[in-house]
KOLRO-752173 format. One record per residue (C-alpha): residue in one letter; x, y, z. Coordinates in nm, 3 decimals, always signed. Each point is the difference from the previous one (the first is absolute). Example, Ala and Ser with C-alpha at 12.3 -4.5 7.8 and 13.67 -1.06 7.14 Angstrom:
// KOLRO-752173
pt rest a; east +1.230; north -0.450; up +0.780 $
pt rest s; east +0.137; north +0.344; up -0.066 $
// end
This chain:
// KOLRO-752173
pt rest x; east +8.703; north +23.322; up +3.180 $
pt rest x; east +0.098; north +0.024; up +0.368 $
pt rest x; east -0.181; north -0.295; up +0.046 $
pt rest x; east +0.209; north -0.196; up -0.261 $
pt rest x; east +0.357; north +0.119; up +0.144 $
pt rest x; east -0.128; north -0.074; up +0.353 $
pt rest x; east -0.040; north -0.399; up -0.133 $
pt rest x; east +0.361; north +0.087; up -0.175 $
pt rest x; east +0.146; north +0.110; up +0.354 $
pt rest x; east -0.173; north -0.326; up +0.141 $
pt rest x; east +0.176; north -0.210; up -0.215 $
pt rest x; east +0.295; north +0.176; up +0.024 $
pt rest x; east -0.004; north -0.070; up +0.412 $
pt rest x; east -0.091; north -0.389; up -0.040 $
pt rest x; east +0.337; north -0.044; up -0.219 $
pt rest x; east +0.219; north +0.203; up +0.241 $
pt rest x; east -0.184; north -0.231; up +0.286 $
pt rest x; east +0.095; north -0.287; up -0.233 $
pt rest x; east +0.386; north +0.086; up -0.071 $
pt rest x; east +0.009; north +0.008; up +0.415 $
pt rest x; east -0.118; north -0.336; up +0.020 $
pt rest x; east +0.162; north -0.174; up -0.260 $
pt rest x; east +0.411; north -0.047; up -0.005 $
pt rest x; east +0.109; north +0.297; up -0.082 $
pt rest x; east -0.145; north +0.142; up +0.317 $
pt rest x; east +0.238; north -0.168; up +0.295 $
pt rest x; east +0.201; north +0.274; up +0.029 $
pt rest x; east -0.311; north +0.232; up +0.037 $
pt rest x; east -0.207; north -0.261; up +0.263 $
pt rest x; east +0.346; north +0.001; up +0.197 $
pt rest x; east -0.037; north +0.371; up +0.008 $
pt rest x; east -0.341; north -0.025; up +0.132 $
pt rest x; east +0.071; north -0.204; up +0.265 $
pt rest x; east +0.295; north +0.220; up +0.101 $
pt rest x; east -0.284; north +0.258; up +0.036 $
pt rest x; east -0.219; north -0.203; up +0.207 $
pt rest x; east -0.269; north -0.043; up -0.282 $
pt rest x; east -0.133; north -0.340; up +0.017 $
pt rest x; east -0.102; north -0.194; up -0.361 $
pt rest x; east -0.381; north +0.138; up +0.125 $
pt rest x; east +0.060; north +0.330; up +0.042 $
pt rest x; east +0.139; north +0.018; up -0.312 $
pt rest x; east -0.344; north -0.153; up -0.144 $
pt rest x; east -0.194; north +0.282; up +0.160 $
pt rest x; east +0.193; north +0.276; up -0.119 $
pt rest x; east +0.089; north -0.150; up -0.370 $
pt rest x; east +0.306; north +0.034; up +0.038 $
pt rest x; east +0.236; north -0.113; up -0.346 $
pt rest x; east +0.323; north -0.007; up -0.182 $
pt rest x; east +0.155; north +0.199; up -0.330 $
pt rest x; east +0.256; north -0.208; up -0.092 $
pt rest x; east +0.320; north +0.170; up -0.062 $
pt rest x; east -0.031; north +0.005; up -0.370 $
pt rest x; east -0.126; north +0.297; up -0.214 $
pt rest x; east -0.239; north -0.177; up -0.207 $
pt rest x; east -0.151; north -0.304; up +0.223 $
pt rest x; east -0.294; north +0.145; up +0.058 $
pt rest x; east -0.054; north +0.138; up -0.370 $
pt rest x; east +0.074; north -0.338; up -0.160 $
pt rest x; east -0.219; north -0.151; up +0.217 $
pt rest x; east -0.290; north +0.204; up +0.017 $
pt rest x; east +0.062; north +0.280; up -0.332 $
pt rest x; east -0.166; north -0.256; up -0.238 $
pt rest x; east -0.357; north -0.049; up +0.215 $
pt rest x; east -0.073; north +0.340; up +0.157 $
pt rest x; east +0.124; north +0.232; up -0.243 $
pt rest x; east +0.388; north +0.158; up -0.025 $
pt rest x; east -0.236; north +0.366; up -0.008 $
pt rest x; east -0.178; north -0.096; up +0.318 $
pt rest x; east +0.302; north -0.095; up +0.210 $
pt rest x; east +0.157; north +0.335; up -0.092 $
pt rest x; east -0.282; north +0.162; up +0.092 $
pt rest x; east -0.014; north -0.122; up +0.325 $
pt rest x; east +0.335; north +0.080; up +0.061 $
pt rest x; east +0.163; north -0.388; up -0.039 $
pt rest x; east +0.193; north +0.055; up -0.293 $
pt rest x; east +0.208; north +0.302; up -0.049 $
pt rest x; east -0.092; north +0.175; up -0.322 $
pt rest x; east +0.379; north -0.007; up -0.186 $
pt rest x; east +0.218; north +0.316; up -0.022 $
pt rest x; east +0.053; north +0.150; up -0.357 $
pt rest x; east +0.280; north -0.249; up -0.144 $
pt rest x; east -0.152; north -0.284; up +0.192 $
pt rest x; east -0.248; north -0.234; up -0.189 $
pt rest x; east -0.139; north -0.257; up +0.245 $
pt rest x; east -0.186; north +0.102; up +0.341 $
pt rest x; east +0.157; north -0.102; up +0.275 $
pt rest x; east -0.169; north -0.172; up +0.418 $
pt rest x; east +0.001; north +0.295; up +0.241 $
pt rest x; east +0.060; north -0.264; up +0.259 $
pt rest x; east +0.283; north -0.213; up +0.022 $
pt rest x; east +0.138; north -0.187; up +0.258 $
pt rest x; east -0.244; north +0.095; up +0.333 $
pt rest x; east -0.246; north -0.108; up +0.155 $
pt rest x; east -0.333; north +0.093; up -0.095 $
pt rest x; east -0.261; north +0.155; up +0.253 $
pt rest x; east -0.300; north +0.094; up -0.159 $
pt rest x; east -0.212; north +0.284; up +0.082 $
pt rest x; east -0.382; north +0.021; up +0.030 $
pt rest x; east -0.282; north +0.226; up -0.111 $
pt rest x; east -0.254; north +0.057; up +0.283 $
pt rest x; east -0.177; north -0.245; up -0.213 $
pt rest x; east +0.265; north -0.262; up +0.051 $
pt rest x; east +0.112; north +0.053; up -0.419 $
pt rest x; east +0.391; north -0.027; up -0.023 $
pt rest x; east +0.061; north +0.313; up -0.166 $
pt rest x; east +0.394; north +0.041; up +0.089 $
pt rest x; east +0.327; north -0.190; up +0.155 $
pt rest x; east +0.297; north +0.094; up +0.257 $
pt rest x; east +0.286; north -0.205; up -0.100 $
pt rest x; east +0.225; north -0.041; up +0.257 $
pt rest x; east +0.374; north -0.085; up -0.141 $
pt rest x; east +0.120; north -0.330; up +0.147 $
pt rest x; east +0.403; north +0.047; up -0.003 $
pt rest x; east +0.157; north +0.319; up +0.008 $
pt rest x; east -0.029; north +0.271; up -0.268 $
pt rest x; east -0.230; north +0.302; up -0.035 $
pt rest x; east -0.282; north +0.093; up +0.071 $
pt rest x; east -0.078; north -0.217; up +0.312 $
pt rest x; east -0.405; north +0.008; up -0.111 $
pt rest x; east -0.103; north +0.106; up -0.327 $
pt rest x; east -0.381; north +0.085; up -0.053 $
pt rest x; east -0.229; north -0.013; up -0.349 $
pt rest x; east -0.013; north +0.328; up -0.181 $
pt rest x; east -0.322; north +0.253; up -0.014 $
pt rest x; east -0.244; north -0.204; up -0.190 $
pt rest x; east -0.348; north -0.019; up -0.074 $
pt rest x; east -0.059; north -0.178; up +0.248 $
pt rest x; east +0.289; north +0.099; up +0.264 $
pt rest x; east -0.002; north +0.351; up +0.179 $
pt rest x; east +0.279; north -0.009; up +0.197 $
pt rest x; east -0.107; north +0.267; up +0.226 $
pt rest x; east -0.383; north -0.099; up +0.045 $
pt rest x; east +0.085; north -0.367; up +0.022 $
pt rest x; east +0.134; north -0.139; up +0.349 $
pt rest x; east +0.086; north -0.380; up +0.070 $
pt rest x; east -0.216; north -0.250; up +0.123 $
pt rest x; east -0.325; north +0.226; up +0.021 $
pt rest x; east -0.188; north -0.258; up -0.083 $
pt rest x; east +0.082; north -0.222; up +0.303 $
pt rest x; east +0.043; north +0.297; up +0.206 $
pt rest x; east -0.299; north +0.133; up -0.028 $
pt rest x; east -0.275; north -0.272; up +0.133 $
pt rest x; east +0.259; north -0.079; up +0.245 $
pt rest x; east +0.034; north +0.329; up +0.112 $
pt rest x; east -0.412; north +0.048; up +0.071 $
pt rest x; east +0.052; north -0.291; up +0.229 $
pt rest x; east +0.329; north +0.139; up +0.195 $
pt rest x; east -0.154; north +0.366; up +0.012 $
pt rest x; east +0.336; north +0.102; up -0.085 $
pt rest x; east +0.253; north +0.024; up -0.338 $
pt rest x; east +0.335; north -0.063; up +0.010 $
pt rest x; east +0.253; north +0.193; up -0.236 $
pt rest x; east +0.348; north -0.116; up -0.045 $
pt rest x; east +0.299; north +0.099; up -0.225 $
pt rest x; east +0.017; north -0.307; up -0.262 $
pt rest x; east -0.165; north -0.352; up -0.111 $
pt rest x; east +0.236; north -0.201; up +0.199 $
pt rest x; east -0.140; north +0.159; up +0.323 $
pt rest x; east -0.386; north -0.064; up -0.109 $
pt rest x; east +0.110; north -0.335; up -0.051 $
pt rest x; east +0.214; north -0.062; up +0.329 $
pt rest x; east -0.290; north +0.166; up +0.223 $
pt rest x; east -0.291; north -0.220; up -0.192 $
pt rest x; east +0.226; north -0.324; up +0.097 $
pt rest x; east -0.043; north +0.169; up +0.351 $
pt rest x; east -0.387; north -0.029; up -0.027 $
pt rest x; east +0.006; north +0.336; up -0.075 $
pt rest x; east -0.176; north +0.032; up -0.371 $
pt rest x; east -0.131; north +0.445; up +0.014 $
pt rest x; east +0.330; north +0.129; up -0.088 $
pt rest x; east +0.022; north +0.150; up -0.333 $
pt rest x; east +0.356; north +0.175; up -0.178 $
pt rest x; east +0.061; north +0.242; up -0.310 $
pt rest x; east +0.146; north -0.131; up -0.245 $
pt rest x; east +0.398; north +0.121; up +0.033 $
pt rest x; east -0.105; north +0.315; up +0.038 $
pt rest x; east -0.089; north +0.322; up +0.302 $
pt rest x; east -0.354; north +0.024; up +0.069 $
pt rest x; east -0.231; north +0.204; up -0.248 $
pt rest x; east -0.275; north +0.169; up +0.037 $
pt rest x; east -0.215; north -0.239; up -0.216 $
pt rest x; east +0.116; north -0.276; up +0.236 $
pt rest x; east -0.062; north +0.181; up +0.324 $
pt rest x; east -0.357; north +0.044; up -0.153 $
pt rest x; east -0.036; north -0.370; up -0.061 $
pt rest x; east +0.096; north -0.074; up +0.359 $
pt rest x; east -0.214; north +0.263; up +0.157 $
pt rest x; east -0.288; north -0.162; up -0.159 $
pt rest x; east +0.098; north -0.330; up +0.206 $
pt rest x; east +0.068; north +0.175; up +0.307 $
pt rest x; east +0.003; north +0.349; up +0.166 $
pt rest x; east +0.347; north -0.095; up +0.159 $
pt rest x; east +0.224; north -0.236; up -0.199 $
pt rest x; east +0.302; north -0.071; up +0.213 $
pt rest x; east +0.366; north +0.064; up -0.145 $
pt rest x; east +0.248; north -0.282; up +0.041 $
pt rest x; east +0.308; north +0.112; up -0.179 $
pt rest x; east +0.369; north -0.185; up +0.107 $
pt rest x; east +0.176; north +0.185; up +0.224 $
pt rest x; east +0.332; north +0.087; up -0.181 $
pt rest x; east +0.024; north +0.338; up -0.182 $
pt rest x; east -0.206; north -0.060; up -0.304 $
pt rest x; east -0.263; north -0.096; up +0.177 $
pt rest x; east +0.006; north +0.274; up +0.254 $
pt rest x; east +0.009; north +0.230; up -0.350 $
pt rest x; east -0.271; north -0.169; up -0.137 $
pt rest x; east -0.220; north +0.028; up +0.337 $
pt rest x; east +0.089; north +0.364; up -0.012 $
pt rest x; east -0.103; north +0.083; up -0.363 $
pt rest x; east -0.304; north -0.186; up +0.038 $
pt rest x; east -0.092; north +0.163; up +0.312 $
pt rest x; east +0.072; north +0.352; up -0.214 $
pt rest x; east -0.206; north -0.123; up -0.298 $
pt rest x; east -0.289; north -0.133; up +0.205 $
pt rest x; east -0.023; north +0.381; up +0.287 $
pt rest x; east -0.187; north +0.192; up -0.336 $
pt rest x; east -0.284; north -0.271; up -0.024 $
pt rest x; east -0.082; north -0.075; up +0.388 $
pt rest x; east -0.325; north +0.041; up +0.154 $
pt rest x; east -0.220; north -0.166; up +0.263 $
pt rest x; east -0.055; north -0.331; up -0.160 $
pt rest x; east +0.412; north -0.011; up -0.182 $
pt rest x; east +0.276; north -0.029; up +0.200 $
pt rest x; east +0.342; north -0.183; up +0.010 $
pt rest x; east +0.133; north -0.197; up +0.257 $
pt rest x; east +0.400; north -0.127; up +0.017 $
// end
């Protein structure tokens, strides 16, 4: 079963990828290069588009991989009592898939490319997505980090991304979310001092700070922070 929605999140990723390519993705690709991300980087990290519509990606995909299966993994939105169809979770932002250790997408942050709220949206608990055992770009992270000696941790994808255009590729983020304890485990078991690199301003100070407070109960010789 997890096997099958894994192939269902694969296809999902490779028609975001698609939208970004194709015309409906200018306004996207402009944002990208506003950012600095370069048509390659965008390759290496997936990266894809919902179209601003609340049923593209169910009218294009519903029919093949299953309306049941795309709930499920959190793509459609299951409808509200009085509501009869289901519904794309993702609409209008760009796409950034995120990895199993495995390299499996099992999840998406959707970034919102005008204004509006939230700024990122991320995929629900699933099956396959535990938001707070899951952190972005492990799988990339993690080789590269055997050959750095050293893990990076910053506050959100946009950073891994901007430091791996920097030649930087062991930097790893959770997903919208403070540190947990299930992630602090994960990174412990890449390094016995993963350094903090949160963005100066006031949230990231507070995050810094709670993670530093979350992380003092579970030190020992061989787990540490650094900031």
């Amino acid at each position: 079963r997890i096997a099958s929605l894994t192939d269902v999140m694969a296809e999902v990723a490779k028609w975001y990828t698609a939208q970004l390519d194709g015309l409906a993705g200018a306004g996207a690709r402009e944002y990208l290069k506003r950012r600095g991300i370069d048509a390659a980087t965008a390759r290496r990290f997936g990266l894809g588009l919902a179209p601003d519509n609340r049923t593209a990606l169910k009218r294009a995909l519903g029919e093949k991989l299953g309306e049941d299966a795309l709930i499920e993994t959190g793509m459609l939105i299951q409808p509200e009592e009085g509501e009869k169809e289901s519904y794309d979770r993702f609409r209008g932002r760009l796409m950034i898939p995120i990895r199993d250790p495995r390299g499996r997408v099992i999840g998406f942050g959707g970034r919102i490319l005008g204004d509006g709220e939230p700024k990122y949206l991320n995929s629900p608990q699933t099956v396959l997505f535990d938001k707070g055992r899951t952190l972005y770009n492990l799988d990339r992270a993690g080789p590269a980090s055997r050959t750095a000696r050293r893990l990076i941790v910053v506050e959100g994808y946009m950073d891994v991304i901007a430091l791996d255009r920097a030649g930087i590729a062991e930097a790893v983020a959770p997903n919208g979310t403070a540190l947990t304890e299930g992630q602090l485990e994960r990174l412990w078991r890449l390094d016995p001092s993963p350094i903090l690199c949160f963005d100066g301003d006031s949230a990231g100070k507070k995050a810094a700070i709670r993670a530093a407070t979350r992380a003092l109960p579970l030190l020992g010789p061989e787990r540490t922070l650094r900031f």
